[in-house]
Backbone bond lengths (Angstrom), bond angles and torsions (degrees), N, CA, C in turn:
res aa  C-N    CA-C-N  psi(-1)  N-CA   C-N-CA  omega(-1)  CA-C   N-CA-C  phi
1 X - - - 1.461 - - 1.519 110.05 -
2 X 1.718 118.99 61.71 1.100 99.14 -171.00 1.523 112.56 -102.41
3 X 1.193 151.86 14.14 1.295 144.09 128.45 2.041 109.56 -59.49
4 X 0.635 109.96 -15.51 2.087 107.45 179.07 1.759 90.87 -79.00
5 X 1.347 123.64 -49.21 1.279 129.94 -175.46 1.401 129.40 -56.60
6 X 1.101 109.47 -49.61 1.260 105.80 179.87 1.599 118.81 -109.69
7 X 1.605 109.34 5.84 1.142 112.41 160.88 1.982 106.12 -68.86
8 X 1.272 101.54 -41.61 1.665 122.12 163.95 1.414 105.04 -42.63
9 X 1.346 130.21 -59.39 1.144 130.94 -169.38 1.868 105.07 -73.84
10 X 1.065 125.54 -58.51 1.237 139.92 -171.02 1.978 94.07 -43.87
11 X 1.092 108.90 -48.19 1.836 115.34 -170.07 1.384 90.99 -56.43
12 X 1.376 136.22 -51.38 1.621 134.74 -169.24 1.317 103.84 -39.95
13 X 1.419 138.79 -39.61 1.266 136.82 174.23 1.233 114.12 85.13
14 X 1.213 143.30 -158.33 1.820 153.62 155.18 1.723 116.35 -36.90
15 X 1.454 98.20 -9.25 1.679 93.53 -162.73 1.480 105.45 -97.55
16 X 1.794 99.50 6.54 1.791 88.36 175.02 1.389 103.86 -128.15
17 X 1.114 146.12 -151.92 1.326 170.13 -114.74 1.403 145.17 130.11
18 X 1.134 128.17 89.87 1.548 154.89 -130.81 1.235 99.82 -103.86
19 X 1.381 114.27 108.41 1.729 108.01 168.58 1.402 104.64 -104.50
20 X 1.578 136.38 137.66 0.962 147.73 147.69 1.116 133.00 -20.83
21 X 1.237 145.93 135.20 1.082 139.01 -160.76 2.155 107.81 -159.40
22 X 1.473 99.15 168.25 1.839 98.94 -166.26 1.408 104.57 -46.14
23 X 1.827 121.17 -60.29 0.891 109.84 -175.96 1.719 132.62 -82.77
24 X 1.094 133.69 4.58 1.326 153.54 178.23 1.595 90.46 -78.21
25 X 1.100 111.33 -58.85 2.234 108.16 -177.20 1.505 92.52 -84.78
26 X 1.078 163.32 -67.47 1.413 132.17 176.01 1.269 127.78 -39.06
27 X 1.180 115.16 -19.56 1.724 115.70 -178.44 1.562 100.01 -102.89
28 X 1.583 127.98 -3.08 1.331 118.39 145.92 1.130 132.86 -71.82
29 X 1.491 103.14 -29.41 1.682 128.33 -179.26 1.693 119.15 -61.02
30 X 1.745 91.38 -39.37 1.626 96.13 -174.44 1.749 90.40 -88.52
31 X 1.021 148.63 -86.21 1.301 143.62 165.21 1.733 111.46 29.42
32 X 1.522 94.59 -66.94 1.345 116.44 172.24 1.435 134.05 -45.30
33 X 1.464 85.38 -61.72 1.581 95.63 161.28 1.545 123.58 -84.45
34 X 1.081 123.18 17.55 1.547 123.18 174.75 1.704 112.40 96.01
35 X 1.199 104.75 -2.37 1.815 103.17 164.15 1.737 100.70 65.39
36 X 1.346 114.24 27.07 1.497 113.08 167.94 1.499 88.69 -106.84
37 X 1.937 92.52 130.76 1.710 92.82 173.53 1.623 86.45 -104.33
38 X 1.478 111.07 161.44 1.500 152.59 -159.26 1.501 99.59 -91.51
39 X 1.276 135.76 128.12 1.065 149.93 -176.53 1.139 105.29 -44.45
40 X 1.548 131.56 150.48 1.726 136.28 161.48 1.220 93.89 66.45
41 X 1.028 131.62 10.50 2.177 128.44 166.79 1.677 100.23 -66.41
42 X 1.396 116.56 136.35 1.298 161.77 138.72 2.053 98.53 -8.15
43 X 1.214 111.94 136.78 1.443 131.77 160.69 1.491 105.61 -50.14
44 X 1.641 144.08 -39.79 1.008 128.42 164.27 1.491 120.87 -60.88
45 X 1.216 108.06 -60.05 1.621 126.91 178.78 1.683 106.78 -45.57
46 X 1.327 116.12 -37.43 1.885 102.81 175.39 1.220 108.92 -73.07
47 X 1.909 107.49 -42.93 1.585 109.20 -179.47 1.833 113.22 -42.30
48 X 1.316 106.75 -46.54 1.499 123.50 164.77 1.025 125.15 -11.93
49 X 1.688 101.57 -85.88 1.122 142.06 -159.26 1.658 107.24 -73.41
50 X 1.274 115.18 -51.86 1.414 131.58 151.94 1.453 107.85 -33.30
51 X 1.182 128.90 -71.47 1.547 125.77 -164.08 1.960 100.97 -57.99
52 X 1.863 93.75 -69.55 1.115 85.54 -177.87 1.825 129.53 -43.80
53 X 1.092 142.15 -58.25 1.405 126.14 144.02 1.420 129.58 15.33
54 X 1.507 122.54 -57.35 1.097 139.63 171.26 1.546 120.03 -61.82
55 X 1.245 100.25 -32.51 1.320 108.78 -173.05 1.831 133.07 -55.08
56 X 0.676 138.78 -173.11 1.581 138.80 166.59 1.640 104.70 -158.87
57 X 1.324 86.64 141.49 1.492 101.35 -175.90 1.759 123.27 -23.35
58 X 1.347 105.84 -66.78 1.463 106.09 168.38 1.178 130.06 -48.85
59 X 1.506 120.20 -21.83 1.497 140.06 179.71 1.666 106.32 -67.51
60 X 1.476 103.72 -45.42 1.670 122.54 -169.00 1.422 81.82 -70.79
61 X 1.454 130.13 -71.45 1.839 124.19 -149.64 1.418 99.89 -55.44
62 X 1.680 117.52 -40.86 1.583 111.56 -165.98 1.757 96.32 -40.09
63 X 1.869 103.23 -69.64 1.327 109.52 -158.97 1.870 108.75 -43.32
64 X 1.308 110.94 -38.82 1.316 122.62 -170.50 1.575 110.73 -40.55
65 X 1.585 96.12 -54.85 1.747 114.83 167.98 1.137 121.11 -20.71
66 X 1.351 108.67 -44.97 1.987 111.38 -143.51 1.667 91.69 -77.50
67 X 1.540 105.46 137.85 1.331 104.02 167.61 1.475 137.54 -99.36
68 X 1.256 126.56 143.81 1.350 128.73 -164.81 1.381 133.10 -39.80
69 X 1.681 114.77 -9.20 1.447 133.42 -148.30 1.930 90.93 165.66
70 X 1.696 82.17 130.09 1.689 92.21 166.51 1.546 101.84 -147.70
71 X 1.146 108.15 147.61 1.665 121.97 -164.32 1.614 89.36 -105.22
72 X 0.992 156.99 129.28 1.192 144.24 89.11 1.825 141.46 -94.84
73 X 1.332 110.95 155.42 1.087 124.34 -179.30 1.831 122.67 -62.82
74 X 1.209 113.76 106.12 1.127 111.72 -168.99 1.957 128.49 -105.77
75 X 1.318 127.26 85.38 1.217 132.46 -165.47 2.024 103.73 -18.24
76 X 1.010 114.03 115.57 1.943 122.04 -179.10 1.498 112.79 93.15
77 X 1.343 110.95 -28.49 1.818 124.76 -164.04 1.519 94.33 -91.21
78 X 1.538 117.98 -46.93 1.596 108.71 -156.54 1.959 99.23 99.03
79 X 1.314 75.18 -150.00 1.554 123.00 179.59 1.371 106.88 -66.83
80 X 1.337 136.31 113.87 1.473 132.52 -152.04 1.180 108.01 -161.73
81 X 1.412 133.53 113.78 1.333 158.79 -175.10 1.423 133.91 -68.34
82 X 1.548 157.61 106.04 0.885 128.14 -142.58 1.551 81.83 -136.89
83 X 1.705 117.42 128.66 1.419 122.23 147.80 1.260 120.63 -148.22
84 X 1.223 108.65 -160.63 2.252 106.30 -173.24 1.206 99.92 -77.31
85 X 1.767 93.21 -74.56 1.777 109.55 -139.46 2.296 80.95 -103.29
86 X 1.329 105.05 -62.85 1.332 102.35 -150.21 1.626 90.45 -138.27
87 X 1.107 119.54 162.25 1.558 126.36 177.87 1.564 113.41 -61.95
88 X 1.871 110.15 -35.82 1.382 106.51 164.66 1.458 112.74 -114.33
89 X 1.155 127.81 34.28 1.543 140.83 -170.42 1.297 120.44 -139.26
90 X 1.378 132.90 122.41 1.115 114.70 177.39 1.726 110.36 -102.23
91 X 1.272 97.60 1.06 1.946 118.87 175.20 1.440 113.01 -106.55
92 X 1.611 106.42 -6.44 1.707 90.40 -169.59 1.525 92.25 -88.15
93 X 1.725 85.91 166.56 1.682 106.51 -172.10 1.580 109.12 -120.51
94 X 1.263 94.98 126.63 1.510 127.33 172.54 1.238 133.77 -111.48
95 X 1.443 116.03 112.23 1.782 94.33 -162.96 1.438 95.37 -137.55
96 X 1.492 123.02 -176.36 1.923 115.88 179.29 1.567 93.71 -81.69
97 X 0.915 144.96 46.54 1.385 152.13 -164.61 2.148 101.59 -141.34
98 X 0.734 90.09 -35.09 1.653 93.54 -147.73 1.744 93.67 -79.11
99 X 1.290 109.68 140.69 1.687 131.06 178.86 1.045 140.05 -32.36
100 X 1.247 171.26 -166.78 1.345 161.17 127.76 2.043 93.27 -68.15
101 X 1.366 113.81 -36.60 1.629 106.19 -143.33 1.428 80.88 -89.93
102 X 1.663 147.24 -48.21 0.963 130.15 162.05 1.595 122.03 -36.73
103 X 0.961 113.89 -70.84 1.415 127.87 -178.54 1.805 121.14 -29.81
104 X 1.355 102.83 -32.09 1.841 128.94 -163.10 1.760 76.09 -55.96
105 X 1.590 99.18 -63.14 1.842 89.58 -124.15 2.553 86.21 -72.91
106 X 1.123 114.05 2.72 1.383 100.90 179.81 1.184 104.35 -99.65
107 X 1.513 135.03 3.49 1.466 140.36 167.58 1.017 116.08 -100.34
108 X 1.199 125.60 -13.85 1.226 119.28 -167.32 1.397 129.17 -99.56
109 X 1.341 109.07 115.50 2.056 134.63 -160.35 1.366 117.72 100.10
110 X 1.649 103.02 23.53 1.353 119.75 -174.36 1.620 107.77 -95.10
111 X 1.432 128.94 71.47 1.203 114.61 155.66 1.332 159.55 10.84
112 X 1.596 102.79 -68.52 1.394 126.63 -179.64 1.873 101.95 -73.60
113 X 1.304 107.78 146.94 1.259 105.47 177.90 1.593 105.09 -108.51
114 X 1.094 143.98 -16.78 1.365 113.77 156.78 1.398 112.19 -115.63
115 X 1.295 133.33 140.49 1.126 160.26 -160.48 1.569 98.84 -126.86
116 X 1.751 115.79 151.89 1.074 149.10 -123.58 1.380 110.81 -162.00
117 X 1.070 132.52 103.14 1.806 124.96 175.76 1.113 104.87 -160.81
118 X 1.512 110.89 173.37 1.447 140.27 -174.47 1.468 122.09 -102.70
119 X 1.787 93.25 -112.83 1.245 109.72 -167.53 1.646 153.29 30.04
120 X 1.423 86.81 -39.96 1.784 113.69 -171.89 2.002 105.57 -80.15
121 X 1.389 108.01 -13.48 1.353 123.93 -153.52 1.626 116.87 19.78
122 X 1.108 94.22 57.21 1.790 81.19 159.34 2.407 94.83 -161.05
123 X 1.338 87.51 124.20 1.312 104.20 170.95 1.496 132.62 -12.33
124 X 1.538 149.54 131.20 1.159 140.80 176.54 1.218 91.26 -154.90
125 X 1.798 107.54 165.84 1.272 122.20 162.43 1.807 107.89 -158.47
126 X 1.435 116.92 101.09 1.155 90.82 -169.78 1.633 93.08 -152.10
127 X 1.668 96.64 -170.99 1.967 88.68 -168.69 1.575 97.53 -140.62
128 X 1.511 97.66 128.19 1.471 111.83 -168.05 1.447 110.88 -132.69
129 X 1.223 131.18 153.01 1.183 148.57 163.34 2.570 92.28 32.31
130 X 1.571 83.46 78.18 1.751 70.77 178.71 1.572 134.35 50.37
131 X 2.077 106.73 19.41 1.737 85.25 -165.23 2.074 70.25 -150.75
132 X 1.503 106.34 157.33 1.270 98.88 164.35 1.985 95.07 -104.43
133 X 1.679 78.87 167.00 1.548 96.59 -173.26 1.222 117.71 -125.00
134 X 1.516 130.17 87.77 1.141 120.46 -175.39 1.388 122.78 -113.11
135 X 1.466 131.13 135.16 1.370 126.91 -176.36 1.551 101.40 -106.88
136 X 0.689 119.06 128.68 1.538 155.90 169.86 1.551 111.29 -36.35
137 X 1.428 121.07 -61.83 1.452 126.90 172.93 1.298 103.96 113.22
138 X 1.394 133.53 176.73 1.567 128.32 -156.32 1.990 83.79 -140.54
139 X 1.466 104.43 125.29 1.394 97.52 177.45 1.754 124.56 -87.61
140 X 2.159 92.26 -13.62 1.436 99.72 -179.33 1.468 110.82 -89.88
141 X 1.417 119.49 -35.76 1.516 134.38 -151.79 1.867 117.26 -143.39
142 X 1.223 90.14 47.89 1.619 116.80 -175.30 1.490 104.70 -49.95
143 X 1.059 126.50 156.24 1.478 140.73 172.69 1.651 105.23 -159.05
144 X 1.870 83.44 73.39 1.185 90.50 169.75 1.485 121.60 -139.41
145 X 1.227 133.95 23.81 1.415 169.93 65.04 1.585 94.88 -176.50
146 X 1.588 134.81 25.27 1.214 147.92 171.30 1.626 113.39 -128.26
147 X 1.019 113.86 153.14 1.619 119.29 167.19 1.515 101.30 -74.12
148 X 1.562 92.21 170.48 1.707 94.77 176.26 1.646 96.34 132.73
149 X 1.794 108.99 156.26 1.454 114.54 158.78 1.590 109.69 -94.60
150 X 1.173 101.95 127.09 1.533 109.45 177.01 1.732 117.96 -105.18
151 X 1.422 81.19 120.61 1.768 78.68 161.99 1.696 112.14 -168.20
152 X 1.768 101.70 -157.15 1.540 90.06 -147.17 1.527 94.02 -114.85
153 X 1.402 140.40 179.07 1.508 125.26 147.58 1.722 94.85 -141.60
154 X 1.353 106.65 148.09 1.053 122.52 -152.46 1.899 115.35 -125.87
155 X 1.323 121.92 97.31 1.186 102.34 -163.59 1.569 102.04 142.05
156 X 1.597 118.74 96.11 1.353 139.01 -23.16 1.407 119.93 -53.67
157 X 1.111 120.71 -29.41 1.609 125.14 -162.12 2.149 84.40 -120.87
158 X 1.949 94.19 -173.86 1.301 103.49 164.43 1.348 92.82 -102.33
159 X 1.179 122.18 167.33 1.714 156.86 -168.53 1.723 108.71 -142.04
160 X 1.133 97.21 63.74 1.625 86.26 -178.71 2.094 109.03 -58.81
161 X 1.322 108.89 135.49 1.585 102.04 -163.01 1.525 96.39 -122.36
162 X 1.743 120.08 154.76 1.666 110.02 142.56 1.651 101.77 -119.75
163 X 1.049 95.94 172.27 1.563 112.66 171.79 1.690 115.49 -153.14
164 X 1.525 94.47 121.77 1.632 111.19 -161.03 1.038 81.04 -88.97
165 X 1.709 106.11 152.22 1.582 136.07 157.97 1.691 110.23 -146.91
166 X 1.333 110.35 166.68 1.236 107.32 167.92 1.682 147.42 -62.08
167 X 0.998 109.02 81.23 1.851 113.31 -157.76 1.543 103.11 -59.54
168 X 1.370 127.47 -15.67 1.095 110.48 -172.41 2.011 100.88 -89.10
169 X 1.361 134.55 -30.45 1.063 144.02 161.71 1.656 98.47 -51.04
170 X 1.299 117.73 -71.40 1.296 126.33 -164.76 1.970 105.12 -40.19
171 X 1.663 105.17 -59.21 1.200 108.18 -173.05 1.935 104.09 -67.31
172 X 1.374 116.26 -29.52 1.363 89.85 -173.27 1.827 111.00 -77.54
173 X 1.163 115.66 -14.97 1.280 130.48 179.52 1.485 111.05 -49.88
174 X 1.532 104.42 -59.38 1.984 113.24 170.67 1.150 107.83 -62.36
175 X 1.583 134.00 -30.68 1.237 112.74 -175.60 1.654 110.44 -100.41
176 X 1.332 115.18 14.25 1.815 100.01 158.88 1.777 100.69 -96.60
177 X 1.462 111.57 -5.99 1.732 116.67 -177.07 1.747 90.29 -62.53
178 X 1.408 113.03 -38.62 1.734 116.67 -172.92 1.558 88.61 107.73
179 X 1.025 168.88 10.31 1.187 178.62 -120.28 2.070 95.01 -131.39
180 X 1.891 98.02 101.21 1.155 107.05 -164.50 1.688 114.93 -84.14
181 X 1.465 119.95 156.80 1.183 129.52 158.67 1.795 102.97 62.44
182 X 1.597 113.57 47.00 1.196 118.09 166.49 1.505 130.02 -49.47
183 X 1.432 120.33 -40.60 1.301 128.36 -152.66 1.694 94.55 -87.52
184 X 1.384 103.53 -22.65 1.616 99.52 -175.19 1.573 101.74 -72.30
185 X 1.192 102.41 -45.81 1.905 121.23 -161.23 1.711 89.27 -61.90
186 X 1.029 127.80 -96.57 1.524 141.75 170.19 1.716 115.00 -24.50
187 X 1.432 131.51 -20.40 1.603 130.27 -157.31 1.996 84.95 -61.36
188 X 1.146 103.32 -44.76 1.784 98.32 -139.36 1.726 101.21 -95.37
189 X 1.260 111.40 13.05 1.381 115.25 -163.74 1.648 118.64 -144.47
190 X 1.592 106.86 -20.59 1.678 128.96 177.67 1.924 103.71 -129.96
191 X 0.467 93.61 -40.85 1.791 107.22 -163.46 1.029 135.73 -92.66
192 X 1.394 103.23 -21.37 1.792 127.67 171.24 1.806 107.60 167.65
193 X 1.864 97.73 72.11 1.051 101.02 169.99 1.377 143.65 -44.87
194 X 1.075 120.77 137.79 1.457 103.61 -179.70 1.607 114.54 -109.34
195 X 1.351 99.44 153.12 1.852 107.60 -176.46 1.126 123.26 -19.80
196 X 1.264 156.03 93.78 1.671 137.61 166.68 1.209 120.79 -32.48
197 X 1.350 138.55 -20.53 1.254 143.14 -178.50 1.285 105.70 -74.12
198 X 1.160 108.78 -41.63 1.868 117.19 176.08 1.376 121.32 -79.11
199 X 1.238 113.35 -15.78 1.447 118.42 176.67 1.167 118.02 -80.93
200 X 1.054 129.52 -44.88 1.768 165.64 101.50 1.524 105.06 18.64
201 X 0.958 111.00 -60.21 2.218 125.98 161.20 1.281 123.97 -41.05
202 X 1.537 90.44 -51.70 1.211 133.68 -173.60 1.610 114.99 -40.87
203 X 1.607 86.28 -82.88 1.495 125.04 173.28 1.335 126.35 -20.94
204 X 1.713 86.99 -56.45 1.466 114.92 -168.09 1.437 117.19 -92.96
205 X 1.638 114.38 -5.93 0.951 117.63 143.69 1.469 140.09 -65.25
206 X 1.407 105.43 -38.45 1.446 117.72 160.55 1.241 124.98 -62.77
207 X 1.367 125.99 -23.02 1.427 140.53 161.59 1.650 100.82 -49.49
208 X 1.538 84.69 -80.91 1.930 87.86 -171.97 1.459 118.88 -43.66
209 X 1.230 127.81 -17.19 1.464 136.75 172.65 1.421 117.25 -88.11
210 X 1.485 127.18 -19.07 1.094 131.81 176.06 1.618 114.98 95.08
211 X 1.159 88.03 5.48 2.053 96.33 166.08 0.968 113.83 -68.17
């Protein structure tokens, strides 16, 4: 439902702040190029390609907006960092798994001492090399071995949170949107979660490979 979304997002007005993220600049990318995905492309890349399609121009600039990194000031936290994947990555992967020696070179000239990210969708809170590390949680595509929207609130402390809703409403909802090949997208994350510990394995396997 990605025109319902960010028409949703767009109503928030001045009072929020949008950081960019992998798929938000890929779905500018396909836009760009005409939203035809390329033969033998990947379950993300149609999801993509699919959304973008939908889109309308103003829809593409909103996403264009969001910036790579946002600093704000957080009542108990301070000085507090906001990105996807990595402070200079919006693909790199970070998980409660991942190294001090990995970790160096994406912290490093990073100011703010607690930092804020995504990508990995599944929850952390932890303290590394002088900085805390907290991921946020994924409210559509959790990997957190339960259903649920996950996320964080911030202010004095973090609050890592979920909030249950109905997945079986939710999933039939995307699929009258026409929103293809649900059961594949959703199996490992709504439908028959899988372990966080393994995802987490996972991850960091794709790291060491350069995924």
């Amino acid at each position: 439902m990605p025109v319902q979304t960010i028409e949703c997002l767009r109503g928030l007005g001045d009072a929020v702040r949008f950081v960019l993220g992998n798929s938000d600049r890929e779905m500018v990318e396909a836009f760009d190029a005409g939203a035809q995905a390329p033969p033998g492309d990947e379950l993300l890349d149609r999801w993509t390609h699919w959304a973008a399609q939908r889109l309308e121009r103003s829809h593409r600039d909103f996403l264009a907006s969001f910036a790579p990194k946002v600093a704000v000031e957080i009542d108990g936290l301070g000085p507090t960092l906001f990105c996807h994947g990595s402070p200079r990555s919006d693909s790199e992967i970070i998980t409660a798994l991942s190294g001090e020696d990995r970790l160096a070179p994406m912290l490093g000239g990073i100011e703010e001492r607690t930092i804020v990210c995504g990508h990995t969708h599944r929850q952390f809170d932890r303290r590394v090399l002088g900085k805390r590390l907290i991921n946020a949680g994924s409210v559509g595509i959790p990997y957190e071995g339960v259903p649920g929207a996950f996320w964080c609130l911030l202010g004095p402390d973090a609050q890592q949170r979920r909030t249950e809703y109905d997945i079986g409403v939710a999933l039939r909802t995307m699929s009258e949107s026409g929103l293809p090949e649900l059961d594949e997208m959703f199996k490992e994350s709504l439908l028959e979660p899988m372990d966080p510990a393994e995802v987490a394995a996972i991850f960091e396997r794709q790291a060491a490979e350069g995924g």
